[in-house]
N, C-alpha and C positions, 0 to 999 in steps of 0.2 A: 637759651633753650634749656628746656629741663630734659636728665636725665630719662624721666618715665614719659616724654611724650608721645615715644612709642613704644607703647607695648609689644613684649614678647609674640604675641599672634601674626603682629606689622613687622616684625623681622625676618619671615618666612621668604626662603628663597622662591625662587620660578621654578616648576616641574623639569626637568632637562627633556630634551627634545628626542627622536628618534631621527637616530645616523646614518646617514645611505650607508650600507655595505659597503659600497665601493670606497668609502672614506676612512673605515677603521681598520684601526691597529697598524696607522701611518702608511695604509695601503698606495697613497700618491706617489711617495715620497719614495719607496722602495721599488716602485714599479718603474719610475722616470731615473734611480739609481744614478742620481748626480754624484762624481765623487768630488769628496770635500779637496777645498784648496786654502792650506792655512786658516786663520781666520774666520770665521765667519759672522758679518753682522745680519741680522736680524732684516727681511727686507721682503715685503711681504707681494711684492710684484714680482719675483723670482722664484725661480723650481729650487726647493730647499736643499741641497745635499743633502746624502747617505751619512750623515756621524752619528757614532754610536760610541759610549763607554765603551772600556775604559780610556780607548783612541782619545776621544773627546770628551771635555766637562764645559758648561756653561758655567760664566760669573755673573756676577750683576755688572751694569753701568758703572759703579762707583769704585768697583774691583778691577776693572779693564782701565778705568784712566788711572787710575792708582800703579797699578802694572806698566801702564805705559804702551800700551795694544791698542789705547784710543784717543781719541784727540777729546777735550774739552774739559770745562770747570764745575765745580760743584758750589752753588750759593755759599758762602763763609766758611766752607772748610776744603782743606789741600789737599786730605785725602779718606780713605775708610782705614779704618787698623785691621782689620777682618777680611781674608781673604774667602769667601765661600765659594766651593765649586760645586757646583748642583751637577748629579750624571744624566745623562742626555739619549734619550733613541727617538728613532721613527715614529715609535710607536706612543712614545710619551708616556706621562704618567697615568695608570689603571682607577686609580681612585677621582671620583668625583667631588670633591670638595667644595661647596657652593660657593666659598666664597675666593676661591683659589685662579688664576687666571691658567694655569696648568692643567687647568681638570681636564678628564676627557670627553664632555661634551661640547668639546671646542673642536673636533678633530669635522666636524661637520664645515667649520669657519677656517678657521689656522689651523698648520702645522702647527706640530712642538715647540719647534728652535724657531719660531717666531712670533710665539706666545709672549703678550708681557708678565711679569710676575714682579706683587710687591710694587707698583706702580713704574718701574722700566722695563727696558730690553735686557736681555742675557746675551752677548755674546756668546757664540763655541770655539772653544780656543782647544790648540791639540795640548794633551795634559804635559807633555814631555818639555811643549816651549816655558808651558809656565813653570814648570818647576827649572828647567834649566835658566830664567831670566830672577827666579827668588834663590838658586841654589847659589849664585856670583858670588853672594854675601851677606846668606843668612841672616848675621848679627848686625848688620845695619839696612836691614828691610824694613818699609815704611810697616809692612805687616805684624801684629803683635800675636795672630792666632789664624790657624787656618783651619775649618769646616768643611767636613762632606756633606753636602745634600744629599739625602737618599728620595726616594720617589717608589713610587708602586710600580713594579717592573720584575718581573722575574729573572732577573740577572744582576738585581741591585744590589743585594748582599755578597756575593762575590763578587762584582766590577768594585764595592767598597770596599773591600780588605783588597783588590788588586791597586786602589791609585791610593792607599793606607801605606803601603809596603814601598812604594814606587816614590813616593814622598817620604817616607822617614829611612827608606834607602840612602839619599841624598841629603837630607833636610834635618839634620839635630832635633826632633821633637823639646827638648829641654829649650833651643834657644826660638823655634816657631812651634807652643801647643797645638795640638789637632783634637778638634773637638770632632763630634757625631752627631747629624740631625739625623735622627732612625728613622726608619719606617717600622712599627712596632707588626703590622698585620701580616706581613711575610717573615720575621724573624724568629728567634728561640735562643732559650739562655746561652745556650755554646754559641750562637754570633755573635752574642755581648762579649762573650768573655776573648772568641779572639780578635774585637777588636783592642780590647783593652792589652792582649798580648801585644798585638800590631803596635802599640805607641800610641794609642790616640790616649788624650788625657780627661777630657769629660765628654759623657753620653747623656744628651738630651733626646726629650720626645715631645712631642708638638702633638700635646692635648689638645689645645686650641682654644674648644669652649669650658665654658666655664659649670657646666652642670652636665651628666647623661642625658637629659633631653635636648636639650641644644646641642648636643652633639649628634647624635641619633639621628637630627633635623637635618643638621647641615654639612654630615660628613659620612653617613652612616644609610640607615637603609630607605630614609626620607628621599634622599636625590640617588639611587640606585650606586651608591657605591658602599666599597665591603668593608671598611674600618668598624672597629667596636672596643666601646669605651672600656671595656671587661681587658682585651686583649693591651689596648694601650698600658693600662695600670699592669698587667702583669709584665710588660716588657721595662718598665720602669720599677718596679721593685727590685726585677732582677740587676737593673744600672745600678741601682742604690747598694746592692749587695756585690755586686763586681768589682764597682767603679769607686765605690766607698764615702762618704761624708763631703758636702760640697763639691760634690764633682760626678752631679747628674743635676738633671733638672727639667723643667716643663716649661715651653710654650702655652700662652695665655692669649687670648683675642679678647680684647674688654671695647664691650658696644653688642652685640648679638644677642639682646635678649635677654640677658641675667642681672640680676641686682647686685648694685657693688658690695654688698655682705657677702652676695654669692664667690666673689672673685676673692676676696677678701678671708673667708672663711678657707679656699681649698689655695691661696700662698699659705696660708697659717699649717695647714695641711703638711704644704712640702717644706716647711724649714720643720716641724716636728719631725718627717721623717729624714732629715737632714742633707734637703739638696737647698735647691733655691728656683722663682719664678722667672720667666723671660718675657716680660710682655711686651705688645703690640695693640696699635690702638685700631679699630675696628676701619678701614678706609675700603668705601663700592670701588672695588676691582674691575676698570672697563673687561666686559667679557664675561662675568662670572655671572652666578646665578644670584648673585644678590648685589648686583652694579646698581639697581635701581633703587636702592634702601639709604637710607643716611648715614655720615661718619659721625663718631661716637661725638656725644655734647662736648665742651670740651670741659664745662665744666665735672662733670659726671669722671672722665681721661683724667684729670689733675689731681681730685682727690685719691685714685684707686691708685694713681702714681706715687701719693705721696705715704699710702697707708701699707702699700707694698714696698716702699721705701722703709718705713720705719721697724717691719715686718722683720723684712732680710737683712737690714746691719743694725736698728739704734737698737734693736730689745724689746720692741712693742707687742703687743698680743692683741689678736683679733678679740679675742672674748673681753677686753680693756674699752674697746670702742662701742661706739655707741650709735645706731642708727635709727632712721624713722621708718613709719609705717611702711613705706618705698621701698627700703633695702640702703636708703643712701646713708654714709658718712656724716655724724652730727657731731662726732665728738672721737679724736683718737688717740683720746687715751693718753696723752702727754701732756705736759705743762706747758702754761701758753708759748714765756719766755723761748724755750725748748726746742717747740713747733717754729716757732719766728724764726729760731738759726736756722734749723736745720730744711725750712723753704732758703734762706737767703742764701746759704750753700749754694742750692739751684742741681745739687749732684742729683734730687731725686727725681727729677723731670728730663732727666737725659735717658738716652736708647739705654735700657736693658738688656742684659746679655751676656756671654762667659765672658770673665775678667778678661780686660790687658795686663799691660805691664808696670802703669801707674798708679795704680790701686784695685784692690777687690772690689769696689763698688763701682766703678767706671768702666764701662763694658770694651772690649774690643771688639763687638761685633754691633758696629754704629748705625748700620743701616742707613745712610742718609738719608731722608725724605720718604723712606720705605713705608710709612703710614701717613704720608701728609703731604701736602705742598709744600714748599719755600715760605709760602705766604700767612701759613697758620700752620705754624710745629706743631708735633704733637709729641714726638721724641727728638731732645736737641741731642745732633751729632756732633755737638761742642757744648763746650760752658756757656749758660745761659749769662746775658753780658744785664747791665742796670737795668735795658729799655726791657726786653725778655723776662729779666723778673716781675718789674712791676706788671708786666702783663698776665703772667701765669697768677699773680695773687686776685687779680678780678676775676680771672678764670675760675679758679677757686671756689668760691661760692659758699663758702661752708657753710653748711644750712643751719637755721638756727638751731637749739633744741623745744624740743615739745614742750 
């Protein structure tokens, strides 16, 4: 399948619906005032407990059996290195994100804390176990970095400098970094800068799309929520000037519409201003406003992987490469020899994201399967082994040139 078989037009999410009253602003949820007991899995036949940050933070699936709070395996790999806690209320997250299984025009269907997100469940765990069960032994935690999720909520910004403090209270920041997923549309420079006092070590922002109009479309005042492209970029300049050189950076969703020049041109973008990309391959979120639309080609995911690959460590320059009338990838700009290693490497088709502790280029925040199945990676949460490369090189597809 080619990259352009769907047009930008065909990427258009569903209009979001109108919400009984009686359903928002986790109105069930607070009414029925279940209190929480330990734990909580995700279970959507049950009256959801009362948790609320800072009390409570959600992880992913891959973060709870890593910890040790769940039972079960992950396809080919032991564990994630990234511990991310997303903050958690009744009320859920304010923005509606098309393509997000957290938006709030889910509060009509599910609660919050039983939303999936990223293609699993989030556990809610009380913040005080998990940091008491990674505080034992720090330096030999499976974890290589741990992440705040912020979310759109009027206590997000202070519930995150509260479990920032609460964690590097106990936690050596030096020997577990703490990165920032912002929420740029409730913030301003002073809560960059005291997170940056707090310990946390890089501040990212989850642009998402890849252009102002796709953004606008699918995050913005197209599905009635208040994010704006204008506001994200100034909450990221400010990271850039807080947080200083390699140590901010941007969320990318590649597949919604934009040409891989477009994606390509604004990595080129952020290592000029001297952060780095985090991408994520476009996968319909059961639930969301664009569940119905297709996962990115894969050939269309390999090249953008590999041209933001060569972007953020070998030296490459987007203005080097070479596209067709599409927008796609013909030529990038490297020597053939050059290109061959540094696909046979295989580091550039793995999850994206702030460093671990093995290299700068090998993300700690691996996301297992968080854009794909088991059955067709799109980000490998390990080294790509013989049979996985040769697959990614069909994948590929480099198109000829004109």
């Amino acid at each position: 399948m080619s990259c352009f078989e769907h047009p930008v037009k065909s990427m258009a999410p569903r209009a979001p619906g109108v919400i009984p009253v009686e359903l928002k602003n986790g109105a069930r949820v607070k009414a029925n005032d279940i209190a929480p007991q330990g734990v909580y899995m995700p279970n959507y036949n049950i009256l959801t407990p009362n948790m609320r940050s800072p009390q409570y933070v959600q992880m992913s699936t891959a973060a709870g059996i890593t910890l040790g709070i769940m039972n079960g395996r992950m396809h080919r790999t032991a564990c994630t290195r990234c511990l991310n806690l997303l903050l958690t209320y009744p009320e859920g997250c304010r923005a509606n994100c098309a393509y997000c299984g957290l938006a709030r025009h889910r509060e009509a269907e599910r609660d919050y804390a039983d939303r999936n997100f990223i293609r699993v469940d989030w556990p809610a765990v009380p913040l005080q176990r998990t940091i008491d069960i990674v505080a034992r032994d720090p330096a030999k935690s499976p974890f290589h970095r741990m992440c705040i999720s912020m979310i759109t909520h009027p206590r997000s910004d202070e519930d995150t400098r509260t479990v920032l403090k609460q964690w590097t209270d106990r936690i050596d920041p030096k020997t577990i970094p703490v990165s920032i997923l912002s929420n740029p549309t409730t913030m301003t420079r002073a809560d960059v800068k005291r997170l940056k006092d707090l310990g946390a070590d890089i501040f990212t922002v989850a642009l998402d799309a890849a252009t102002p109009e796709i953004f606008e479309r699918t995050r913005g005042k197209g599905v009635r929520s208040p994010h704006s492209w204008a506001k994200y970029w100034e909450i990221l300049m400010d990271a850039r000037d807080v947080f200083g050189p390699q140590k901010f950076g941007a969320h990318i969703i590649v597949g919604m519409g934009e040409t891989e020049r477009d994606v390509l041109v604004l990595v080129q973008k952020l290592v000029d201003l001297g952060g780095h990309s985090h991408m994520f391959c476009f996968f319909p979120e059961n639930g969301s406003l664009m569940d119905h639309l297709p996962a990115t080609p894969r050939d269309q995911w390999r090249r953008v992987q590999l041209g933001r690959y060569l972007i953020d460590y070998k030296g490459g320059r987007a203005e080097r490469m070479k596209f067709d009338g599409n927008g796609r990838v013909v030529d990038f700009g490297v020597a053939k020899d050059e290109l061959e290693k540094i696909i046979g490497e295989g580091v550039a088709f793995r999850t994206s994201g702030c460093p671990g502790k093995f290299r700068d280029d090998v993300s700690a925040c691996d996301r297992p399967y968080g854009d794909s199945p088991p059955s067709n990676i799109a980000s490998y949460p390990f080294p790509p082994n013989g049979h996985d490369l040769r697959k990614i090189r069909r994948q590929l597809r480099i198109v000829e040139k004109d």
